[in-house]
C-alpha positions as CSV (number, residue, x, y, z in Angstrom):
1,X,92.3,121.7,45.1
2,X,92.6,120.7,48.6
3,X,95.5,121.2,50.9
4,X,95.8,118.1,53.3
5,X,99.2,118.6,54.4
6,X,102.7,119.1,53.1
7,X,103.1,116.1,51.3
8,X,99.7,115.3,50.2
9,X,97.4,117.1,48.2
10,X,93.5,116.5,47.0
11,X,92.8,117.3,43.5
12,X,89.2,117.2,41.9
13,X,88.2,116.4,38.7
14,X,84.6,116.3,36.5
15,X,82.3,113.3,35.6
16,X,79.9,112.0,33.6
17,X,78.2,110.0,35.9
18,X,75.4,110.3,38.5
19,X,78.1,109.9,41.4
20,X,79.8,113.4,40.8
21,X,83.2,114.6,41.0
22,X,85.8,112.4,41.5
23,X,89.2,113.1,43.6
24,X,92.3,111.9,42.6
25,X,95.5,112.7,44.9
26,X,98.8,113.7,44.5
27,X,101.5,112.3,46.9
28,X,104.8,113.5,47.6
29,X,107.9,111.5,48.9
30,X,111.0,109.6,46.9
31,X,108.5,110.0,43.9
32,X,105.9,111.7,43.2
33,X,102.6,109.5,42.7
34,X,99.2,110.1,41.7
35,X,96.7,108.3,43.2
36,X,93.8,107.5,41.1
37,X,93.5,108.9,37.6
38,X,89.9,110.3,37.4
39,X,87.6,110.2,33.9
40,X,88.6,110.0,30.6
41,X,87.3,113.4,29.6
42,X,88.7,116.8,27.8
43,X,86.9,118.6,31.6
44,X,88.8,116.1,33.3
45,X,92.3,116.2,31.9
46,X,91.8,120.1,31.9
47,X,90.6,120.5,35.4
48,X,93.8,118.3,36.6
49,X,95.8,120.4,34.6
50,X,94.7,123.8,36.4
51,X,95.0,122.1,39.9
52,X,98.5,120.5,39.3
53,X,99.8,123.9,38.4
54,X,98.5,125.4,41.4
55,X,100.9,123.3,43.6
56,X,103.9,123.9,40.8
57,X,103.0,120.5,39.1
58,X,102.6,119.1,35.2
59,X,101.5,116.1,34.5
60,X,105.2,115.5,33.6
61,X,106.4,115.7,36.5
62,X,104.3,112.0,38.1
63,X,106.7,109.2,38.4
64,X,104.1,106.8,38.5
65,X,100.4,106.0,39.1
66,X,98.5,104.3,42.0
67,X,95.1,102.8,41.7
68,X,92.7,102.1,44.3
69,X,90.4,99.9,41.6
70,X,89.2,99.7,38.1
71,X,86.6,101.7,37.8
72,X,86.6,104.0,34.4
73,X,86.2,107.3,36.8
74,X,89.3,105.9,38.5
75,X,91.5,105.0,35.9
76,X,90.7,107.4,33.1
77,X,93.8,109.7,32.8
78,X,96.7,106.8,32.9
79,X,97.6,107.9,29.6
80,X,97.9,111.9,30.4
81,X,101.4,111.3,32.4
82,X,104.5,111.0,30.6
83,X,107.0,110.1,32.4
84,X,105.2,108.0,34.9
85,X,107.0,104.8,34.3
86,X,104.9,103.2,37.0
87,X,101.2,101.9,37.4
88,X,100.5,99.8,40.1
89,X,97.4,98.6,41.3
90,X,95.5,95.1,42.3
91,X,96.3,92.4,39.8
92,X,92.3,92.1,38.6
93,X,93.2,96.3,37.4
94,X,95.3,94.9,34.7
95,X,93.0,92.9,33.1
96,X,91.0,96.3,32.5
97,X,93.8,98.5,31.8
98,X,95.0,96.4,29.4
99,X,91.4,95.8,28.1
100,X,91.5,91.6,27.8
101,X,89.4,91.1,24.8
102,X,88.9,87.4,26.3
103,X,88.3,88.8,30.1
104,X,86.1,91.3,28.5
105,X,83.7,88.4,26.7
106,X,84.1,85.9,30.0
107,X,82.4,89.1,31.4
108,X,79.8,89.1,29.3
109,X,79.0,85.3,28.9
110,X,79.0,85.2,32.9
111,X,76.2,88.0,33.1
112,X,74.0,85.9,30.6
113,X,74.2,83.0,32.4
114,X,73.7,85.0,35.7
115,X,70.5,86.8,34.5
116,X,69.2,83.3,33.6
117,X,69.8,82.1,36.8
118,X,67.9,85.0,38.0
119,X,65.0,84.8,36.1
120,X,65.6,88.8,34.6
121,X,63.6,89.0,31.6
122,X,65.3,89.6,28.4
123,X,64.7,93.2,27.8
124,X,67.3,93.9,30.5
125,X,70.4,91.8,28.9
126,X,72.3,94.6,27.2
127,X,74.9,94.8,29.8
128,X,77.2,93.9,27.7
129,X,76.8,97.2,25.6
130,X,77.0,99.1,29.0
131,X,80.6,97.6,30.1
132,X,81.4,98.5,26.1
133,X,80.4,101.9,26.4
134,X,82.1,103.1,29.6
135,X,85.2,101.4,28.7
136,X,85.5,105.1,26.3
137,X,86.1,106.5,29.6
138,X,88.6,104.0,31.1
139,X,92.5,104.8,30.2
140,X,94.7,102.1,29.0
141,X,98.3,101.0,29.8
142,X,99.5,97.9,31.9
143,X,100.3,97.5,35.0
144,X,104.3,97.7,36.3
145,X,103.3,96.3,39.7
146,X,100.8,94.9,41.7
147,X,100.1,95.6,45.5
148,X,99.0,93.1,47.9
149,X,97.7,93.4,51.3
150,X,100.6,94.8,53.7
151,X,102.8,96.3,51.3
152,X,104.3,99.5,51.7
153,X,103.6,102.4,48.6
154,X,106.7,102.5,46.5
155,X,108.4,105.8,46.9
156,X,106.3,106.4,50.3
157,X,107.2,103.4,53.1
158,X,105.0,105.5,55.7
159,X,101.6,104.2,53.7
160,X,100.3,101.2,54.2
161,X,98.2,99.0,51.1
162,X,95.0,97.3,52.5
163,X,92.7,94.7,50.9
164,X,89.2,96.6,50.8
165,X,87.4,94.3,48.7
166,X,83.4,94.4,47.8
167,X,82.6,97.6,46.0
168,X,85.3,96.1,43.5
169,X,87.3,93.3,43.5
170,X,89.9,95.0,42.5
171,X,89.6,97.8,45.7
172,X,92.7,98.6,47.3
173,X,93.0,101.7,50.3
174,X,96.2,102.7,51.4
175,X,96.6,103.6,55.2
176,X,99.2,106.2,57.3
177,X,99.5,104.8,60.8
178,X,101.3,107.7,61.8
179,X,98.7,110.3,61.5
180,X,95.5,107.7,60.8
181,X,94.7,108.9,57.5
182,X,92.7,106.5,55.1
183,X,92.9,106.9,50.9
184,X,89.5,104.7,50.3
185,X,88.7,105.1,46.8
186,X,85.3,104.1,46.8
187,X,85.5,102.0,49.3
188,X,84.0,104.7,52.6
189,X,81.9,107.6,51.3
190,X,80.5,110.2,53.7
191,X,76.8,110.1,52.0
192,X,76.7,107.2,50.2
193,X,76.3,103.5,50.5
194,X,79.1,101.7,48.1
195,X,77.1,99.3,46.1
196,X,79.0,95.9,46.5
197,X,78.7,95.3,43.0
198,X,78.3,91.3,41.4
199,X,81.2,90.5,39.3
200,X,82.3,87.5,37.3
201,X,85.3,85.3,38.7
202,X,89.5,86.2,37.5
203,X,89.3,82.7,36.1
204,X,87.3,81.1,34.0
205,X,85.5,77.7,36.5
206,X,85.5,79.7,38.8
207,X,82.8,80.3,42.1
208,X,82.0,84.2,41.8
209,X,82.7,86.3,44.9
210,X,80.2,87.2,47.6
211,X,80.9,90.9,47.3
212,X,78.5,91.9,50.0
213,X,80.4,89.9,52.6
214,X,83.4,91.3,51.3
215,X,82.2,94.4,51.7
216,X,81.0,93.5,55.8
217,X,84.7,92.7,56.7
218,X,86.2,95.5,55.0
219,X,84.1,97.4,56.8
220,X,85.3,95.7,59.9
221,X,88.9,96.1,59.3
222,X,88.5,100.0,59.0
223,X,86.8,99.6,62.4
224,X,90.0,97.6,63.9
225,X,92.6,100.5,62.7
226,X,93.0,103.8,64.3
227,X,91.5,105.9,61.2
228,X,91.6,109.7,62.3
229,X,90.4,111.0,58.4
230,X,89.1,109.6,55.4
231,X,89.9,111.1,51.9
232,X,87.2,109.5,49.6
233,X,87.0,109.0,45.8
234,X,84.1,111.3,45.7
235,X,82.4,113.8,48.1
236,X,83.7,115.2,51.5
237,X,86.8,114.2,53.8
238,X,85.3,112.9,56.9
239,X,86.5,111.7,60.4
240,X,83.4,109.8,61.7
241,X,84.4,106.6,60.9
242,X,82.8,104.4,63.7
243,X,79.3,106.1,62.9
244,X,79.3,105.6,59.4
245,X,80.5,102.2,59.3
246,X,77.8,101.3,61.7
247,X,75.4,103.1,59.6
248,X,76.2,101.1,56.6
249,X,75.7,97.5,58.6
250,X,72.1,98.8,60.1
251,X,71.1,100.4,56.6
252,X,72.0,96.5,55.2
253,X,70.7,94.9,57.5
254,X,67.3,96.6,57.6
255,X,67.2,95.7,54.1
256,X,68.2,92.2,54.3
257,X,65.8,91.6,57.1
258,X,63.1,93.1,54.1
259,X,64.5,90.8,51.6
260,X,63.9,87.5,54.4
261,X,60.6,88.8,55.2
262,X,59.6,88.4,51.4
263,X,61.3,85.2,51.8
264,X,58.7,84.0,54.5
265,X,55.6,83.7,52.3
266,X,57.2,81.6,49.7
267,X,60.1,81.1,47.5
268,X,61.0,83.2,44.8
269,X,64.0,84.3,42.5
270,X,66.0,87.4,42.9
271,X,64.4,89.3,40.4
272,X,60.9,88.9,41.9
273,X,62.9,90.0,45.2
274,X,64.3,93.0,43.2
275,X,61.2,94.1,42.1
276,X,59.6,94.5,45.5
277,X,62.6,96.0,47.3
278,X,63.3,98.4,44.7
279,X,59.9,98.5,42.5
280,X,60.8,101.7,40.4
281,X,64.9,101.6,40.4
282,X,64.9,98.4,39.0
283,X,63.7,99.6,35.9
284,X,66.6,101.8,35.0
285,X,69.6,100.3,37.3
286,X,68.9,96.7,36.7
287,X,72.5,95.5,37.3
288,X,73.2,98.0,40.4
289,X,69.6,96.9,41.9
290,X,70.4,93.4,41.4
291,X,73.7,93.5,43.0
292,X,72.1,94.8,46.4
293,X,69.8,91.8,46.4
294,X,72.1,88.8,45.3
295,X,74.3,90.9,48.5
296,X,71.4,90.2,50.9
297,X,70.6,86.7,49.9
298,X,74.5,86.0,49.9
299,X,74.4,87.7,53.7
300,X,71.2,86.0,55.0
301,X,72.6,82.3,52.9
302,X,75.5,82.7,54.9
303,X,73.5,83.3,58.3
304,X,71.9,80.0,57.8
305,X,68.6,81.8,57.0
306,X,67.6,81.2,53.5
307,X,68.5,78.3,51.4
308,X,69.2,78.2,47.3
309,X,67.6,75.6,45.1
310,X,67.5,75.1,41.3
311,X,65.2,74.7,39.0
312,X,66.4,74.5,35.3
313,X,68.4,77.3,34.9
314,X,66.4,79.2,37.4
315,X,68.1,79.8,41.1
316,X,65.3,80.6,43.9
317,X,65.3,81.0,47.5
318,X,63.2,80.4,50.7
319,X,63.5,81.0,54.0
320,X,64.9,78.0,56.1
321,X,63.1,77.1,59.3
322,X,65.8,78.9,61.3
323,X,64.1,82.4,60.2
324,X,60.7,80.9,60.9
């Protein structure tokens, strides 16, 4: 448990997965919120326990929820606070929450359809079974309200909600002008690159979202506030926001600049393109990997320096003469 000041307090919890620890925090004002809800786990709900009673807290005590997106390791302890009458969150978070049997097989069908168009060979279509099995670790309610770009935090009018689409599209971060500090979820991390994950569109007809654009003017919109700390979803608080937003554009851009110079001796599909930018991680993170590069053909489409054809079902892409 970490002491951040007299109101807010950050509070870390156990995962399963390769990212770590997770940090959920506990805000007080009118009400008292939680922000973000950790893993579904017994080591989870126990190590929250320990912390809240630390600061004088039971999980009785929440008056409502706050989620920065939906993300299992973000929304896994909803269901561990009884009198929180409240969850609020992006609209998409509800369609999670609430686990939409119909969203939840749009999801699917869009992922087949995408790994045609990609040419991925068929050994790697069991995404499906992944999204079913980390939904065990997802918690499950509805959301009371939803929170746009602008809005003030119910219960806390000095925080600010701000659109921070790409590594979800559900990502929300909530902003203090009066003392600079940044709740990012997993939008910012000290040490590690948020993977602007693909993602099938709300509604069905749809034109999926560019996430790694997305991603690009978040980025820019944490550079165009006065952020003087930023309290992650995992790893450490950090101030040095300029460098590590810059770091993030020259780290994507080194790799899209990879992806174009593949592009320059022929065209190919994404998946031949995955396999030479990432010829060993491809293997076992196949959906992660393949996010990265459908984010730099999205980035370098956009700069007018590779073009899209179709062939069949199969999408590939060349350079244009512009990058020649």
């Amino acid at each position: 448990m970490n002491i951040i000041d007299n109101t807010l307090y950050q509070i870390t919890v156990p995962t399963p997965f390769a990212v770590g620890d997770a940090h959920v925090y506990l805000l007080k004002g009118d009400v008292l919120s939680l922000i973000d809800a950790g893993v579904k786990t017994k080591e989870a709900y126990e190590a929250l326990l320990i912390q809240l009673k630390q600061i004088g807290y039971h999980p009785r005590d929440v008056d409502q929820i706050i989620l920065t997106h939906h993300h299992p390791d973000h929304t896994g302890l909803i269901e561990a606070f009884p009198r929180a009458r409240e969850i609020m969150a992006n609209n998409l978070v509800d369609l999670w929450i609430r686990k939409d049997e119909q969203y939840f097989n749009r999801y699917e069908d869009f992922f087949k359809e995408y790994f045609k168009q990609c040419d991925i060979p068929q050994r790697f279509q069991g995404i499906g079974k992944k999204l079913r099995s980390l939904l065990s670790y997802a918690g499950e309610g509805h959301l009371t309200k939803t929170l746009e770009e602008g809005d003030k935090l119910p219960g806390h009018p000095d925080w600010q909600v701000l659109n921070t689409k790409g590594h979800a599209q559900s990502h929300v971060s909530f902003y203090r002008e009066s003392d600079g500090i940044f709740i990012g979820g997993d939008h910012l991390l000290k040490n590690i690159s948020s993977n602007p994950v693909v993602e099938p569109p709300i509604h069905e007809g749809e034109r999926r979202a560019s996430p790694m654009l997305q991603y690009r003017d978040s980025l820019l919109k944490c550079l165009s506030i006065e952020i003087s700390q930023v309290l992650p979803g995992h790893g450490e608080i950090f101030s040095n926001v300029s460098e590590i937003v810059q770091s993030r554009f020259n780290k994507q851009e080194r790799r899209a600049a990879n992806v174009l110079a593949f592009l320059q001796t022929g065209k190919q599909t994404a998946f031949q393109l995955c396999q030479k930018i990432f010829p060993v991680r491809y293997e076992s993170q196949i959906d992660l990997t393949m996010s990265d590069i459908i984010g730099q053909l999205d980035y370098l489409e956009a700069s007018g320096l590779v073009s899209k054809s179709t062939e069949g079902t199969t999408e590939f892409y060349e350079a244009t003469k512009a990058a020649k």
